[in-house]
mmCIF file of the N, C-alpha and C atoms, coordinates in Angstrom:
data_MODEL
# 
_entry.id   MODEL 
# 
loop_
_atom_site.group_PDB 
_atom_site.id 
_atom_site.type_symbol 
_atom_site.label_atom_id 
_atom_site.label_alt_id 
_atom_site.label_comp_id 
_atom_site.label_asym_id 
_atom_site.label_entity_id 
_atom_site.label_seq_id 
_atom_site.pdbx_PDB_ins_code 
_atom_site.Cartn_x 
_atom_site.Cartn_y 
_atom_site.Cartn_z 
_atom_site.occupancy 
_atom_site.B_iso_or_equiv 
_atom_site.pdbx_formal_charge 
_atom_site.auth_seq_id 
_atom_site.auth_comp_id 
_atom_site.auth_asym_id 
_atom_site.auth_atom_id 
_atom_site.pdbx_PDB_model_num 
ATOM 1   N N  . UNK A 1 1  ? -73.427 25.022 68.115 1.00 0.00 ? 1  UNK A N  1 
ATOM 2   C CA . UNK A 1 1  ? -72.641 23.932 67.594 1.00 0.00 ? 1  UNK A CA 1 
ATOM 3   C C  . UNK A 1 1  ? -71.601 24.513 66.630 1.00 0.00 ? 1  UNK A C  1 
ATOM 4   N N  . UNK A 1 2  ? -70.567 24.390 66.483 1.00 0.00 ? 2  UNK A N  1 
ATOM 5   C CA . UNK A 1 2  ? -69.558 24.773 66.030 1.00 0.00 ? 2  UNK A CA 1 
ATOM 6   C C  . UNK A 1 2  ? -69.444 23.599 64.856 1.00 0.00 ? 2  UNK A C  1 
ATOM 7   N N  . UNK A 1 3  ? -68.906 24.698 63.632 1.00 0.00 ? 3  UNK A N  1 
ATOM 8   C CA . UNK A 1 3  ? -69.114 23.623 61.972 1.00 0.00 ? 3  UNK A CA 1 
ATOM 9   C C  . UNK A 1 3  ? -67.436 23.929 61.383 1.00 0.00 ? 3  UNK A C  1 
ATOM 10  N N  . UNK A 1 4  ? -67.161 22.864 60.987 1.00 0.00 ? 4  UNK A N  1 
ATOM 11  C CA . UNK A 1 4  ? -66.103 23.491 60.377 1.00 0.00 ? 4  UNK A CA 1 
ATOM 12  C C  . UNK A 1 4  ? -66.140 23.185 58.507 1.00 0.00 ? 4  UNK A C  1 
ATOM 13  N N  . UNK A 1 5  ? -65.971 23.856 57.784 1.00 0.00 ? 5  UNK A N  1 
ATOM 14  C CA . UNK A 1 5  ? -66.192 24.070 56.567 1.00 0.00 ? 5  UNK A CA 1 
ATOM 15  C C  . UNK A 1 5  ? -64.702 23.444 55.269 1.00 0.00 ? 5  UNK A C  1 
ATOM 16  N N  . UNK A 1 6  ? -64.657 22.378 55.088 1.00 0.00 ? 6  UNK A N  1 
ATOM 17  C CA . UNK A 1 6  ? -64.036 21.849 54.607 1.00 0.00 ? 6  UNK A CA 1 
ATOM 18  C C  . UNK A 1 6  ? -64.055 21.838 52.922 1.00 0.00 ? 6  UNK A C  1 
ATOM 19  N N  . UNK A 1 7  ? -63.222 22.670 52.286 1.00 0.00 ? 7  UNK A N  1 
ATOM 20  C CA . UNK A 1 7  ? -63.328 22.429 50.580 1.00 0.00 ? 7  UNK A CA 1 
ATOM 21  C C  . UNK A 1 7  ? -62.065 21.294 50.055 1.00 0.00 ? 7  UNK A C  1 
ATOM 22  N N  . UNK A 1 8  ? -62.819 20.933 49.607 1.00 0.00 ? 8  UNK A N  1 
ATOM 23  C CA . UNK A 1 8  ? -62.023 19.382 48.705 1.00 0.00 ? 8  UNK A CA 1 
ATOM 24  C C  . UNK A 1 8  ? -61.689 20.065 47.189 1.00 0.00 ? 8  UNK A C  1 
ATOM 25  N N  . UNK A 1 9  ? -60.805 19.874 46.645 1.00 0.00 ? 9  UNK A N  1 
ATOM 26  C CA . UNK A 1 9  ? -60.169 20.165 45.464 1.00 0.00 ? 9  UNK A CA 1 
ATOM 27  C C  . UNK A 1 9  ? -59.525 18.951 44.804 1.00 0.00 ? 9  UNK A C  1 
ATOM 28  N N  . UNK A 1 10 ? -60.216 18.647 43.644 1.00 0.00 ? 10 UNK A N  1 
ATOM 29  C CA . UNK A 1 10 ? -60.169 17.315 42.658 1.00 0.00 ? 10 UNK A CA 1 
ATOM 30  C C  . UNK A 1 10 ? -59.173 17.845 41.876 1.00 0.00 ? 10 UNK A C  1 
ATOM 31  N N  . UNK A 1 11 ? -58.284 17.251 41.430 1.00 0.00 ? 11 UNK A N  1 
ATOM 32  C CA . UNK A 1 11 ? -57.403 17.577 40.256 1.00 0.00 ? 11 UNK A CA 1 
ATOM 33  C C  . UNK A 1 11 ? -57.414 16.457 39.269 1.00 0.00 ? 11 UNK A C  1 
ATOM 34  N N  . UNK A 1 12 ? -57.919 16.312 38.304 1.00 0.00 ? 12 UNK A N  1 
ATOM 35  C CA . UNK A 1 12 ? -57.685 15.066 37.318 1.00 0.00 ? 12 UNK A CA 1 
ATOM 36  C C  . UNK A 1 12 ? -56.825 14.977 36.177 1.00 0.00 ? 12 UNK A C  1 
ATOM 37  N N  . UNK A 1 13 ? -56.311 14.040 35.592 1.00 0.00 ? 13 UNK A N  1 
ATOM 38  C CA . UNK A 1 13 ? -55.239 13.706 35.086 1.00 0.00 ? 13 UNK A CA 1 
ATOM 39  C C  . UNK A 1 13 ? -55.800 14.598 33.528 1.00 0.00 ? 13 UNK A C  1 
ATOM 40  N N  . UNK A 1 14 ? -54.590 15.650 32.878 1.00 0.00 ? 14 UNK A N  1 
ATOM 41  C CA . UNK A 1 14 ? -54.530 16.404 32.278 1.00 0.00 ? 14 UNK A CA 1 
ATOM 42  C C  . UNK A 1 14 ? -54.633 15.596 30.777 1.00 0.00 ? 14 UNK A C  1 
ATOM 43  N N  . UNK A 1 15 ? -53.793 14.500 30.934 1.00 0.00 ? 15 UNK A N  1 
ATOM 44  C CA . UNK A 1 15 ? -54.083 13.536 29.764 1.00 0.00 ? 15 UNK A CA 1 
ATOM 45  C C  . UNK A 1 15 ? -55.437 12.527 29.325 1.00 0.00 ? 15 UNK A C  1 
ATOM 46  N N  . UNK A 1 16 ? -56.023 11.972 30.616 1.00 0.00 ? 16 UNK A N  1 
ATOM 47  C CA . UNK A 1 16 ? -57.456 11.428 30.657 1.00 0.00 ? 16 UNK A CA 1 
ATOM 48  C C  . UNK A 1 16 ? -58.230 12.572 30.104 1.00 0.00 ? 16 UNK A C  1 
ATOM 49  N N  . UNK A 1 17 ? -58.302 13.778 30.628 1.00 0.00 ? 17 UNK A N  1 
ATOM 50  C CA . UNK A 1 17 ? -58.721 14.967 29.928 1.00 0.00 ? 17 UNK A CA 1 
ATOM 51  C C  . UNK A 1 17 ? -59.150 15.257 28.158 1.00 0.00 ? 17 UNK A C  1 
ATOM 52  N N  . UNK A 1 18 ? -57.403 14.836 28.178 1.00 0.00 ? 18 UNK A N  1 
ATOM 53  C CA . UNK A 1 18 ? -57.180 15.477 26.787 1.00 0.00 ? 18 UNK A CA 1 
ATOM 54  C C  . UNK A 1 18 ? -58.246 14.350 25.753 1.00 0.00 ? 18 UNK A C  1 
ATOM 55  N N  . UNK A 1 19 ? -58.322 13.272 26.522 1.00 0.00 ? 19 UNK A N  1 
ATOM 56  C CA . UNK A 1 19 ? -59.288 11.940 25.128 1.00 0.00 ? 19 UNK A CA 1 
ATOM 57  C C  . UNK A 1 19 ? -60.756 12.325 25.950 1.00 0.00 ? 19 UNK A C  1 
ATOM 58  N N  . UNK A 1 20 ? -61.292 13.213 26.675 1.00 0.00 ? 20 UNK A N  1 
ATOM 59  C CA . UNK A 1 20 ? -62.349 13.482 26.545 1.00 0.00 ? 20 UNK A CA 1 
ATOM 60  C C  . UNK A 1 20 ? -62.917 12.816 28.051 1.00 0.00 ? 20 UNK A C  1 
ATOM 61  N N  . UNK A 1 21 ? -61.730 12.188 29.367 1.00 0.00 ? 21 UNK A N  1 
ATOM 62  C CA . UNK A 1 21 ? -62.569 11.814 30.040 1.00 0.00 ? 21 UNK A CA 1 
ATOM 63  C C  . UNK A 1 21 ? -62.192 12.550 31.489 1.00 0.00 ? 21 UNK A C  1 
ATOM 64  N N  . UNK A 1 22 ? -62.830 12.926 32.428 1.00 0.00 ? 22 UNK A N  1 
ATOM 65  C CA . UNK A 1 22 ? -62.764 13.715 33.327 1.00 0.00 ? 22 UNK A CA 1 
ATOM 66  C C  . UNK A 1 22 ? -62.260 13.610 35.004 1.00 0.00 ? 22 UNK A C  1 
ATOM 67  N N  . UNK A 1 23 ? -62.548 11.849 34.593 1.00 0.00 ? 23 UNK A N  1 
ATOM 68  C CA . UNK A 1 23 ? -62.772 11.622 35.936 1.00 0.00 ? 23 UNK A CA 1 
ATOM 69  C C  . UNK A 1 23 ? -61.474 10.938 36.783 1.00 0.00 ? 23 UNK A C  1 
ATOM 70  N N  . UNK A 1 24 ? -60.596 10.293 36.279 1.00 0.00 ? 24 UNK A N  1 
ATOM 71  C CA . UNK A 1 24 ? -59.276 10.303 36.687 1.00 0.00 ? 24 UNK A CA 1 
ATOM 72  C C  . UNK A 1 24 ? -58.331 10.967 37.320 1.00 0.00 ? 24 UNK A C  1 
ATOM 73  N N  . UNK A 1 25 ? -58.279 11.122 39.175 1.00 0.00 ? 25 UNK A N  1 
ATOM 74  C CA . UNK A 1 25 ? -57.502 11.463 39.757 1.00 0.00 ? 25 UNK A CA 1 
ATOM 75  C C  . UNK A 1 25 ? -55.649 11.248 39.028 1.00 0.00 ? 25 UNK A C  1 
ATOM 76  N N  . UNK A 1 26 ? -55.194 12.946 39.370 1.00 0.00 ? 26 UNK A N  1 
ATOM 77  C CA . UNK A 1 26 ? -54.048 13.187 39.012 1.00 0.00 ? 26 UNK A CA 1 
ATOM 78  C C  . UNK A 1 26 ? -53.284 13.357 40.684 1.00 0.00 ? 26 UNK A C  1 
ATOM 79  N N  . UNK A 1 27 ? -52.074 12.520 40.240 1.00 0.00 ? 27 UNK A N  1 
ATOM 80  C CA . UNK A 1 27 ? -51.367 11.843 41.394 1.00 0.00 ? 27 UNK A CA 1 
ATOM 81  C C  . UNK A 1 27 ? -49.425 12.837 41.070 1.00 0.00 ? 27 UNK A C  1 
ATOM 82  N N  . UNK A 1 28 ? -49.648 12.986 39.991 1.00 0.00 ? 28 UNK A N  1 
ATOM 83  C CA . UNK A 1 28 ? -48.566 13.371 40.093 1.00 0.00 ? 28 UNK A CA 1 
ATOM 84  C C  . UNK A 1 28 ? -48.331 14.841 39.206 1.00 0.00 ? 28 UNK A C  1 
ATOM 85  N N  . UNK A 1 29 ? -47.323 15.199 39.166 1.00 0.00 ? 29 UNK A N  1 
ATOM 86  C CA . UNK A 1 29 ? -47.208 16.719 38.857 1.00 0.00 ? 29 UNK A CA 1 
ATOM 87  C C  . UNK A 1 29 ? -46.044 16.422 38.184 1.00 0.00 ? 29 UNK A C  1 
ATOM 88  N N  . UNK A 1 30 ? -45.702 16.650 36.630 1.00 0.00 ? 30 UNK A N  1 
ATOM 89  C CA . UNK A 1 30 ? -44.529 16.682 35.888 1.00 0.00 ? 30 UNK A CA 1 
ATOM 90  C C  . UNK A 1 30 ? -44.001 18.024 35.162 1.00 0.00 ? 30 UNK A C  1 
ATOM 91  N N  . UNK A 1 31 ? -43.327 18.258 35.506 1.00 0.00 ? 31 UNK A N  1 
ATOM 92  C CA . UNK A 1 31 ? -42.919 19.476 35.099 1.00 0.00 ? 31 UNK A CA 1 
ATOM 93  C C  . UNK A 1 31 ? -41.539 20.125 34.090 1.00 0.00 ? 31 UNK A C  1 
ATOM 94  N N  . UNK A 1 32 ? -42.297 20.557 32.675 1.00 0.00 ? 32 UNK A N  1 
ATOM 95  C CA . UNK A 1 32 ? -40.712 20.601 31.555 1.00 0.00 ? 32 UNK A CA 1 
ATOM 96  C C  . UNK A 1 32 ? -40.861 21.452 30.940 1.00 0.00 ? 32 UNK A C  1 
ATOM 97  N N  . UNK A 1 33 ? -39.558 22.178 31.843 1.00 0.00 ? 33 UNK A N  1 
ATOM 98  C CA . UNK A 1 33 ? -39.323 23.783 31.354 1.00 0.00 ? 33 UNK A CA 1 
ATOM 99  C C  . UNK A 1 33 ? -40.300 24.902 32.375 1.00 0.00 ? 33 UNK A C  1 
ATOM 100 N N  . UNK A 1 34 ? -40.993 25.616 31.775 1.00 0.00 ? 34 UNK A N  1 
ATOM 101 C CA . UNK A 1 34 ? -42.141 26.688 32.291 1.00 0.00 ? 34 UNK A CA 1 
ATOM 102 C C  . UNK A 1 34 ? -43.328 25.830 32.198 1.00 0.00 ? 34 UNK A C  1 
ATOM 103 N N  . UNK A 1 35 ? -43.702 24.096 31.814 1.00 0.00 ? 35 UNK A N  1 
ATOM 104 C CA . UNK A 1 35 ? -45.146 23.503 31.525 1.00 0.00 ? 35 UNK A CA 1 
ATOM 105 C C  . UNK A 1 35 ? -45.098 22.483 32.702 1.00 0.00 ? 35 UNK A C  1 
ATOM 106 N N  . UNK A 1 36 ? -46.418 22.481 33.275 1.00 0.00 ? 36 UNK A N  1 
ATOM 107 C CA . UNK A 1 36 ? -46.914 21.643 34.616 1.00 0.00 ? 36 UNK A CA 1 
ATOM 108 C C  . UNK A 1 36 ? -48.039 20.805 33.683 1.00 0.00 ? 36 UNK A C  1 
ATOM 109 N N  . UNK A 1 37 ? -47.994 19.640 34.117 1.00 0.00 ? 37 UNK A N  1 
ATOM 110 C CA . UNK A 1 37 ? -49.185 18.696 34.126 1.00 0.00 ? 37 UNK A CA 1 
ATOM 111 C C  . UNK A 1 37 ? -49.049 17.596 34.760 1.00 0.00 ? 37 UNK A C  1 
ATOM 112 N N  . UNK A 1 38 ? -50.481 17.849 35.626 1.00 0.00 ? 38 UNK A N  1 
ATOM 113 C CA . UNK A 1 38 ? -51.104 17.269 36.477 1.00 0.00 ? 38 UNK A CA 1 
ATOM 114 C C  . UNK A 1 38 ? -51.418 15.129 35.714 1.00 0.00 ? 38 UNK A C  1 
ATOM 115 N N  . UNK A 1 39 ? -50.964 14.697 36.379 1.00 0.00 ? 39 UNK A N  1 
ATOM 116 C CA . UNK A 1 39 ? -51.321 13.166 35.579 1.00 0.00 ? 39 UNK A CA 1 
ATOM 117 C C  . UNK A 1 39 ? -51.457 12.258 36.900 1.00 0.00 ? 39 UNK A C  1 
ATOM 118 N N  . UNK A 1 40 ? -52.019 10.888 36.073 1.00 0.00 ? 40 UNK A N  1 
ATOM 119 C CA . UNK A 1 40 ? -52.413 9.907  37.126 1.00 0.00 ? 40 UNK A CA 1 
ATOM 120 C C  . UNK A 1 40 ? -51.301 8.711  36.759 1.00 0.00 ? 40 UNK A C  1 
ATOM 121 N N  . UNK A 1 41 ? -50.947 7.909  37.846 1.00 0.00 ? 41 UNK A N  1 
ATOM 122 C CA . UNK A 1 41 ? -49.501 7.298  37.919 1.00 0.00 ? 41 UNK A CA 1 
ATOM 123 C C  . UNK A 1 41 ? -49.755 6.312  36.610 1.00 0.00 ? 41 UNK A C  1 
ATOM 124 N N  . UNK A 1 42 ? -50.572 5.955  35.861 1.00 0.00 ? 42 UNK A N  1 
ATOM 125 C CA . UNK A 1 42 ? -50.592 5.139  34.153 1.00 0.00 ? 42 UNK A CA 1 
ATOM 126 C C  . UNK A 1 42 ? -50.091 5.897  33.606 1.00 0.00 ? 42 UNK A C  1 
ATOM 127 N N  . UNK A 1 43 ? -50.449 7.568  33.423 1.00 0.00 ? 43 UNK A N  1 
ATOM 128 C CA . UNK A 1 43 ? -49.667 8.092  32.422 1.00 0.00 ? 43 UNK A CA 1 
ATOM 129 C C  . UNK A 1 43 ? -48.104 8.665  32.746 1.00 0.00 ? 43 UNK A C  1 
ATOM 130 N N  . UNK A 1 44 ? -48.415 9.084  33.986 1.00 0.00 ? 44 UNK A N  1 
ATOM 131 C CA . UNK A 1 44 ? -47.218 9.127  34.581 1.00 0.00 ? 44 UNK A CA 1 
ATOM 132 C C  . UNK A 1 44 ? -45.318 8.227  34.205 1.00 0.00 ? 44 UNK A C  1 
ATOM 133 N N  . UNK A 1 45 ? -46.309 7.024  34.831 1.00 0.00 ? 45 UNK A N  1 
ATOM 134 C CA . UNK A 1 45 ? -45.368 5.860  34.057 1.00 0.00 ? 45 UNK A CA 1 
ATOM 135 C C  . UNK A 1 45 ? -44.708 5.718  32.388 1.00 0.00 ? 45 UNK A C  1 
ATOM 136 N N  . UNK A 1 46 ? -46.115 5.748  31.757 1.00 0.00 ? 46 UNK A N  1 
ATOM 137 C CA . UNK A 1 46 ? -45.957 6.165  30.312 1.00 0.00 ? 46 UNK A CA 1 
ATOM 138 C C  . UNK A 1 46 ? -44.972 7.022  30.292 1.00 0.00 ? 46 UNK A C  1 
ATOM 139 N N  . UNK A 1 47 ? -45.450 8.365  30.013 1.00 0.00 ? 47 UNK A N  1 
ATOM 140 C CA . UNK A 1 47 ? -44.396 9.632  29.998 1.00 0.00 ? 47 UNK A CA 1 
ATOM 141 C C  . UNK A 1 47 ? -42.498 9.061  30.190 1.00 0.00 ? 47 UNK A C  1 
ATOM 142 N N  . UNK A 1 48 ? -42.619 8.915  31.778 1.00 0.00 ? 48 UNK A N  1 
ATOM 143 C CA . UNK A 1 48 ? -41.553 8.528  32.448 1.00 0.00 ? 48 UNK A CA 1 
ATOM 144 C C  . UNK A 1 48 ? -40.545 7.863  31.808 1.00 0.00 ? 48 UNK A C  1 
ATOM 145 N N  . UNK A 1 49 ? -41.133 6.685  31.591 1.00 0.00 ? 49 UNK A N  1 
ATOM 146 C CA . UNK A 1 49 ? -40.685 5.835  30.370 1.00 0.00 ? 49 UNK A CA 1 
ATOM 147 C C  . UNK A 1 49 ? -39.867 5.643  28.918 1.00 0.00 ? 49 UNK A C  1 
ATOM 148 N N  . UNK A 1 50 ? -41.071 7.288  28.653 1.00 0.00 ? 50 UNK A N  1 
ATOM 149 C CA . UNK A 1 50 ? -41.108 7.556  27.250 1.00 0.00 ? 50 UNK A CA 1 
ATOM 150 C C  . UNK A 1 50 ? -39.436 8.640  27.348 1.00 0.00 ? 50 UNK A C  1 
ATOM 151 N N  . UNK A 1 51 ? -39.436 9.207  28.020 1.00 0.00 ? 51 UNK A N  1 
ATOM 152 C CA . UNK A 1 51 ? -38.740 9.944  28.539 1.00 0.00 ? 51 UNK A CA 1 
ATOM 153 C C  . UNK A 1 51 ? -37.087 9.554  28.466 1.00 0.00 ? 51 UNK A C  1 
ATOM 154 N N  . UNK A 1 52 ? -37.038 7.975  29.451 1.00 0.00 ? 52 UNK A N  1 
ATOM 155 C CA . UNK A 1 52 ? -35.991 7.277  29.679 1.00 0.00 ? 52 UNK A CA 1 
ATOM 156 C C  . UNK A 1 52 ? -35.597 6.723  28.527 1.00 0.00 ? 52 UNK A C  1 
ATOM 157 N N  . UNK A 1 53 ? -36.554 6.139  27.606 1.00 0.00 ? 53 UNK A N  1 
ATOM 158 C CA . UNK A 1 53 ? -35.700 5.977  26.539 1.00 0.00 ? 53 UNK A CA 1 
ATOM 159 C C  . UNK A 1 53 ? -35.238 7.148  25.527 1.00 0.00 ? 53 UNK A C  1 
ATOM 160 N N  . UNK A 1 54 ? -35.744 7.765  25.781 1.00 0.00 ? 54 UNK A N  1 
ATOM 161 C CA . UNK A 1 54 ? -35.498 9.080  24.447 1.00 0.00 ? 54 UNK A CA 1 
ATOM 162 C C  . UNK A 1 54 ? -34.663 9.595  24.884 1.00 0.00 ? 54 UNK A C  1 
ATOM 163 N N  . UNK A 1 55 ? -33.500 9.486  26.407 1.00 0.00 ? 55 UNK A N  1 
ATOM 164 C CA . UNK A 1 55 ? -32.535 10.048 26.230 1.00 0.00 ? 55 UNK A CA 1 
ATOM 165 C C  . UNK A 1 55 ? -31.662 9.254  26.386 1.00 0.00 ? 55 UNK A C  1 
ATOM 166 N N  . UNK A 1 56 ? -32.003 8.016  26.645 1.00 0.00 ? 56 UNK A N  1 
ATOM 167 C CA . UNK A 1 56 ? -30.752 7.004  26.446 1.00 0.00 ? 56 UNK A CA 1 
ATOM 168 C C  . UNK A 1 56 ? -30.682 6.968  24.983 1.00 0.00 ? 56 UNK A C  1 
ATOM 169 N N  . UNK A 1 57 ? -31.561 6.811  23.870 1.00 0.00 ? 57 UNK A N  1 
ATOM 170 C CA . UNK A 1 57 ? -31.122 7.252  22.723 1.00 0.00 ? 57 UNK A CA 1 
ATOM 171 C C  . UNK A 1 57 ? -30.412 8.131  22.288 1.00 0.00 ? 57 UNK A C  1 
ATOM 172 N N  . UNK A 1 58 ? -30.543 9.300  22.980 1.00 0.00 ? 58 UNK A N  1 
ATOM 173 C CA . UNK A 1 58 ? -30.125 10.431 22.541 1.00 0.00 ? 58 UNK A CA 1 
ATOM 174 C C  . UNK A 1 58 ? -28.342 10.622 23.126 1.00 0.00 ? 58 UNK A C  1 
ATOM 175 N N  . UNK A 1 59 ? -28.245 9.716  24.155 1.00 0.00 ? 59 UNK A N  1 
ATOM 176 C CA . UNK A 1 59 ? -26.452 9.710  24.388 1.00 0.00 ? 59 UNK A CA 1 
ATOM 177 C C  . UNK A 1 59 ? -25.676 8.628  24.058 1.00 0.00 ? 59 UNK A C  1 
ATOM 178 N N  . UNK A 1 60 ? -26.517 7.761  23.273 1.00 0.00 ? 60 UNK A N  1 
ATOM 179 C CA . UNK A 1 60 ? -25.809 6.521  22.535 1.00 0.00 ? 60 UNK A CA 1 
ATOM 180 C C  . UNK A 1 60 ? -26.136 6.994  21.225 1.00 0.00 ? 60 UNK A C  1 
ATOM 181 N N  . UNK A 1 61 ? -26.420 7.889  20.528 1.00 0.00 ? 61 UNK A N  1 
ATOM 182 C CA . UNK A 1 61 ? -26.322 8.345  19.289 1.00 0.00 ? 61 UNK A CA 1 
ATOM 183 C C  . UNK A 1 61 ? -24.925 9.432  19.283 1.00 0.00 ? 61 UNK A C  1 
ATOM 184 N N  . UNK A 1 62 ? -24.562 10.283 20.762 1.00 0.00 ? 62 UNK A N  1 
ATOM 185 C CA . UNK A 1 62 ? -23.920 10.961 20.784 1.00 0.00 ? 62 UNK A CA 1 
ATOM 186 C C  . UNK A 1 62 ? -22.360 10.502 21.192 1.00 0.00 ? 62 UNK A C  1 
ATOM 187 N N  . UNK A 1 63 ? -22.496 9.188  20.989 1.00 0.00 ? 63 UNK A N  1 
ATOM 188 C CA . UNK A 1 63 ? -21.598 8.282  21.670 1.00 0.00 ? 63 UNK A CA 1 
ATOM 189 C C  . UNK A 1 63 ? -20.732 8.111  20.427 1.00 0.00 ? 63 UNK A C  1 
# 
């Protein structure tokens, strides 16, 4: 009988992590500068977000 040997690789969200919890699939991959982290699309969004406004601030201050 012929088997075929399948490994599964979990990646969980780097930020669920960081408050101590493990189990939260990471969906997306953000990447700034030389730094990768792995996140799940809540923080994702967050970030994203956080992101969009901090540089629309940053070219209506330069405005």
């Amino acid at each position: 009988m012929a088997r075929t040997v399948v490994q599964v690789e979990t990646v969980t969200c780097d930020a669920h992590q960081a408050g101590g919890a493990n189990d939260e699939p990471a969906t997306v991959v953000m990447t700034i500068g030389p730094d990768q982290y792995d996140l799940c699309e809540k923080h994702a969004d967050k970030f994203r977000d956080y992101f969009r406004d901090l540089f629309k601030a940053a070219k209506e201050n330069a405005a």
